[in-house]
C-alpha positions as CSV (number, residue, x, y, z in Angstrom):
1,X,0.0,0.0,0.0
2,X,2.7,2.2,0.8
3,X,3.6,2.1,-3.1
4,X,0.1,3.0,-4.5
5,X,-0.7,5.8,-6.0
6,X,-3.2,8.5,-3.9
7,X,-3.6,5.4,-1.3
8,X,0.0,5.2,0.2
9,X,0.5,9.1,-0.4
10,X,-2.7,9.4,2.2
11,X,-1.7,6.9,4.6
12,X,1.6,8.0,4.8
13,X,0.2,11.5,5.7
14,X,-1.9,9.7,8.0
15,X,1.3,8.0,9.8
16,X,0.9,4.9,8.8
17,X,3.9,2.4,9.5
18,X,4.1,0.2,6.8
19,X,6.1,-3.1,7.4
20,X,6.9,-6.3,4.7
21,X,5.3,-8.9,6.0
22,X,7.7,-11.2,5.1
23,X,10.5,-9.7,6.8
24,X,11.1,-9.9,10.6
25,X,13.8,-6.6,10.3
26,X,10.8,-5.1,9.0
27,X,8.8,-6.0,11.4
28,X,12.0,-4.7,13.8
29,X,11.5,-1.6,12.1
30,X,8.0,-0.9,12.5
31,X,7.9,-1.6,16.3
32,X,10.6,0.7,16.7
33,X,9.0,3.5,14.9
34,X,5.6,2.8,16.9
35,X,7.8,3.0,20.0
36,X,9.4,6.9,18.6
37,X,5.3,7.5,18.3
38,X,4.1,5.9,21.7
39,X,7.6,8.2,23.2
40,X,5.7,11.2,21.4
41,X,2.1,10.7,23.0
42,X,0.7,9.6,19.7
43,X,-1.4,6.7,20.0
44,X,-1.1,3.2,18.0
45,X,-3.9,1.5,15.9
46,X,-2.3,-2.2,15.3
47,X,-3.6,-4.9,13.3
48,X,-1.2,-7.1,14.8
49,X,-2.1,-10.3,12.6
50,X,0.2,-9.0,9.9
51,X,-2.4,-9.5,7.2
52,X,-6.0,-9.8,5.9
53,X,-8.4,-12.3,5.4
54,X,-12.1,-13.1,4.3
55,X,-13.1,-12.5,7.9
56,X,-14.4,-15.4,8.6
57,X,-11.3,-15.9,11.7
58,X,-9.1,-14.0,13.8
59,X,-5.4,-15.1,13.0
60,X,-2.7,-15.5,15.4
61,X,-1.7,-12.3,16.5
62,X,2.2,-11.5,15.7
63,X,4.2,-10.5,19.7
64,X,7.0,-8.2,17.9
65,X,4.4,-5.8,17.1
66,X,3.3,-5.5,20.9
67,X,6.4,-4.9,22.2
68,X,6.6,-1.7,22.5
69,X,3.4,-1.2,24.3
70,X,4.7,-4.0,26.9
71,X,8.1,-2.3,27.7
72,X,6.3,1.0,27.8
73,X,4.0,-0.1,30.4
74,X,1.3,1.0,28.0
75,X,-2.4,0.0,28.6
76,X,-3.8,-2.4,25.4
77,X,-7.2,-1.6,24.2
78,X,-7.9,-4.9,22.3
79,X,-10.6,-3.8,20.2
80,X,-12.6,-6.0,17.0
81,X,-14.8,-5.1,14.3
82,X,-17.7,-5.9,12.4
83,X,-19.2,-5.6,9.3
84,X,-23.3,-6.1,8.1
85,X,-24.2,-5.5,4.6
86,X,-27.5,-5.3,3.7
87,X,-27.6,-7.3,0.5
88,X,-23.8,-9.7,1.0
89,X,-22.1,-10.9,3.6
90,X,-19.1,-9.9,5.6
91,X,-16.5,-11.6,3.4
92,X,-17.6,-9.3,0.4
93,X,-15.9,-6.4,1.7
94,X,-12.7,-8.2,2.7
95,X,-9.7,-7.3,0.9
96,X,-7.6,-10.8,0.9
97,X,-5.7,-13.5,-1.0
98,X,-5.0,-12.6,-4.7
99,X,-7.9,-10.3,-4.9
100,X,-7.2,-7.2,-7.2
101,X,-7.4,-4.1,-5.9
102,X,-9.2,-1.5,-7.8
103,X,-12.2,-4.4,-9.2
104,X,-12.6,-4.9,-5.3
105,X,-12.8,-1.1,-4.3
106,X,-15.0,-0.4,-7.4
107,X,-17.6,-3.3,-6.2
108,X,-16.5,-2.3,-2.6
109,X,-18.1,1.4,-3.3
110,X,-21.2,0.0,-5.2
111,X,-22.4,-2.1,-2.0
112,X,-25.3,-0.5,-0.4
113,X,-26.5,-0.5,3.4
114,X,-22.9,-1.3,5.0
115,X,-22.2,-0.4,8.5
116,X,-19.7,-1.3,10.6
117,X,-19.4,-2.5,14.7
118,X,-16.3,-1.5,16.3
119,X,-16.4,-2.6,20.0
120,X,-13.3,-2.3,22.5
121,X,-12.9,-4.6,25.1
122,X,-14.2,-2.6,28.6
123,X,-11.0,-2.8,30.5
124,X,-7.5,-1.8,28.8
125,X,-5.0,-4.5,30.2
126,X,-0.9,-4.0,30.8
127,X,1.3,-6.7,30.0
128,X,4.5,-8.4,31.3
129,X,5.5,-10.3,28.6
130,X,4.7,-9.7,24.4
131,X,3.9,-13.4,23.8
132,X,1.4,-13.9,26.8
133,X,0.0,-10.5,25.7
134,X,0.0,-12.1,22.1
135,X,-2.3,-15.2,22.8
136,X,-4.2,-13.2,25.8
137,X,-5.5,-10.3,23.5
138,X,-6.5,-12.8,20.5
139,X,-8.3,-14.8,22.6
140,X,-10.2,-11.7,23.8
141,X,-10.3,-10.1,20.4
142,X,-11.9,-13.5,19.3
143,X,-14.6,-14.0,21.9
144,X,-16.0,-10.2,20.8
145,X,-16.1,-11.6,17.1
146,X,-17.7,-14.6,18.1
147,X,-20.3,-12.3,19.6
148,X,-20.8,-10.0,17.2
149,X,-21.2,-12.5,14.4
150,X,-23.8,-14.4,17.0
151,X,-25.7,-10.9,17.6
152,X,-26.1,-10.5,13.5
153,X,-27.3,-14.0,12.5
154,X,-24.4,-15.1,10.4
């Protein structure tokens, strides 16, 4: 993303931290500069399962990424969303696999009747350790989906 045209130029601006996923230096890299943000007040928005999917599970979240958080002594918001179409399902908005950008974005923008669910888990935890932290927040992230899919039907 961080190559696209309009795209990367507006998440750069944004201060998105882009990272190869393939990499663990990159992955290095990006804690580090979420730690020069966390230093600078800013807060963090993490995806920390390193990739997308069709939605239909939460993937193991990645413990490099939490890092700095943990040797911060940062609270952790874990947080998980949800998304109802009227007419579709879910899945039909994911962006995943070897799906092509800009034929998903134009049939993204002709969907009707989305909304999304954001809910945040009511207490913000602190952690000792990134990979206890790792499995702890997935497994909370994961009960709110599990939830939210149960409270829509699907």
């Amino acid at each position: 993303m961080n190559s696209w045209p309009a795209f990367g130029f507006f998440a750069r601006c944004g201060g998105t931290i882009f990272l190869d996923r393939e990499s663990r230096s990159s992955a290095e890299a990006a804690a580090a500069e979420m730690a020069g943000a966390m230093d600078a007040g800013v807060p963090v928005l993490l995806f920390p399962e390193g990739t997308s999917t069709d939605g239909s599970q939460v993937l193991r979240f990645h413990p490099t990424l939490l890092e700095p958080a943990i040797r911060r002594q940062l609270e952790i918001a874990p947080a998980a969303i949800a998304y109802r179409l009227r007419h579709g399902e879910e899945r039909d908005l994911c962006y995943y696999g070897d799906v092509s950008f800009v034929p998903h974005l134009l049939r993204t923008l002709g969907l009707g009747g989305v909304t999304a669910e954001l809910e945040f888990f009511p207490d913000p935890v602190t952690y000792a350790e990134r990979k206890a932290a790792a499995l702890d927040l997935h497994d909370k992230v994961e009960a709110m989906r599990r939830r939210m899919m149960r409270d829509s039907g699907e």
